[in-house]
C-alpha positions in Angstrom: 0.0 0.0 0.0 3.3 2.6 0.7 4.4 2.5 -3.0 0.6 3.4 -4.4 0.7 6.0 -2.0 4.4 7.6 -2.5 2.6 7.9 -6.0 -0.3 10.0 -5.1 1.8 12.0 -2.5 4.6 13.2 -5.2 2.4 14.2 -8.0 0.4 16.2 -5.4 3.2 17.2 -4.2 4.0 18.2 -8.4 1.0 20.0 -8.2 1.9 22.1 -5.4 5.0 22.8 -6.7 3.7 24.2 -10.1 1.2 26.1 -8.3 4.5 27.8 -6.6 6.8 27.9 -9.2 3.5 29.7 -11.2 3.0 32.2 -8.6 6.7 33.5 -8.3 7.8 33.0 -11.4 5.8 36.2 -12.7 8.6 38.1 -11.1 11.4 36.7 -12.5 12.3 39.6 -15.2 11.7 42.3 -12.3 14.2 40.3 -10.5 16.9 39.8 -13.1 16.7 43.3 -14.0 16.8 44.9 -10.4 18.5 42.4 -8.7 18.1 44.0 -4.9 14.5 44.8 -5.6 13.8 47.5 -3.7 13.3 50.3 -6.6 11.0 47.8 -8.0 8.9 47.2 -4.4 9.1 51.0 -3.7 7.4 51.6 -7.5 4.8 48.0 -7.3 3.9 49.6 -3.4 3.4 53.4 -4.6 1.2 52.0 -7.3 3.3 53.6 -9.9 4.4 50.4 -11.4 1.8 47.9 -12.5 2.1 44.2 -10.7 3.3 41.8 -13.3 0.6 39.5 -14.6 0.5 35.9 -13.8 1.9 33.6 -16.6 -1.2 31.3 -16.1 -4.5 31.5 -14.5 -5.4 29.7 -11.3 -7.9 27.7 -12.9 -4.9 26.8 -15.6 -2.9 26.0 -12.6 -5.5 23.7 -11.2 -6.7 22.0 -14.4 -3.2 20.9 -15.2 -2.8 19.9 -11.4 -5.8 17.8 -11.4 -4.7 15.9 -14.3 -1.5 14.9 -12.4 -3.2 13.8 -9.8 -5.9 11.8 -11.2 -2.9 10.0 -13.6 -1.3 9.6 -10.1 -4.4 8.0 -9.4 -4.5 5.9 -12.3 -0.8 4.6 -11.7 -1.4 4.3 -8.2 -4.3 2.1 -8.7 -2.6 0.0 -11.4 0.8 -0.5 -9.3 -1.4 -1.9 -6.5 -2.9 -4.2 -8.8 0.1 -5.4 -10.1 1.3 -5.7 -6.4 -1.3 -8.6 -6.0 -1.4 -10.7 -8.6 -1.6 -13.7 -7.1 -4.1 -12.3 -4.6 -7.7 -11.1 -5.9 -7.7 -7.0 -5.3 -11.2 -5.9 -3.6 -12.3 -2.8 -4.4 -12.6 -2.1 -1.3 -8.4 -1.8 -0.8 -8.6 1.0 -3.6 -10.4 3.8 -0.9 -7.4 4.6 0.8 -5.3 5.6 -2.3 -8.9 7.2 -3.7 -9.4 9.1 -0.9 -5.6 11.1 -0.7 -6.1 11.5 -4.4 -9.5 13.1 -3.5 -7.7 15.2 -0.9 -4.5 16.2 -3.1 -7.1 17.3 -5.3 -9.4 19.1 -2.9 -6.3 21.0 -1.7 -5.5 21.9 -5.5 -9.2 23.0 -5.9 -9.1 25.2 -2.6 -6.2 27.1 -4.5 -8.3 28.1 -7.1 -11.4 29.5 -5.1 -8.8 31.6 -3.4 
């Protein structure tokens, strides 16, 4: 049950980390071209320099976040299969990885809303 598991942990954890990289990485230029940052704080605080726009859009972010987690799912789901062959998988033994799937993604869809 760990190695289905690790599965659905890292690509939430994928998800999470796009989400991140997403969120900072608007700022890269500002950064690379005023490498302390302050002018550029002073200006984005004072309102006389515009915020930079987001490369994607939150629900962007989520959509492609939810397909890596339900493909986590998937693989997760197939590598406990393939765990038991010689024992007949119940249905029942699939909640657990369905239900931190369903939580990775409930955390990915709480991003959104906000």
């Amino acid at each position: 049950m760990a190695l289905p598991m690790a599965v659905v942990i890292a690509v939430g954890h994928m998800g999470k980390g796009l989400a991140k990289v997403v969120s900072w990485a608007q700022f890269l230029p500002g950064a690379l071209s005023d490498s302390i940052g302050l002018d550029t704080v002073n200006a984005i605080s004072a309102k006389t320099l515009p915020s930079p726009a987001p490369f994607l859009g939150p629900p962007s972010v989520a959509g492609v976040g939810l397909v890596l987690v339900s493909a986590g799912l998937s693989y997760a789901l197939r590598e406990y299969r393939l765990a038991r062959r010689t024992e007949r998988a119940r249905r029942r033994a699939y909640l657990p990885i369905a239900a931190l799937a369903m939580m990775c993604g409930a955390v990915i869809v709480g991003w959104m809303v906000q």
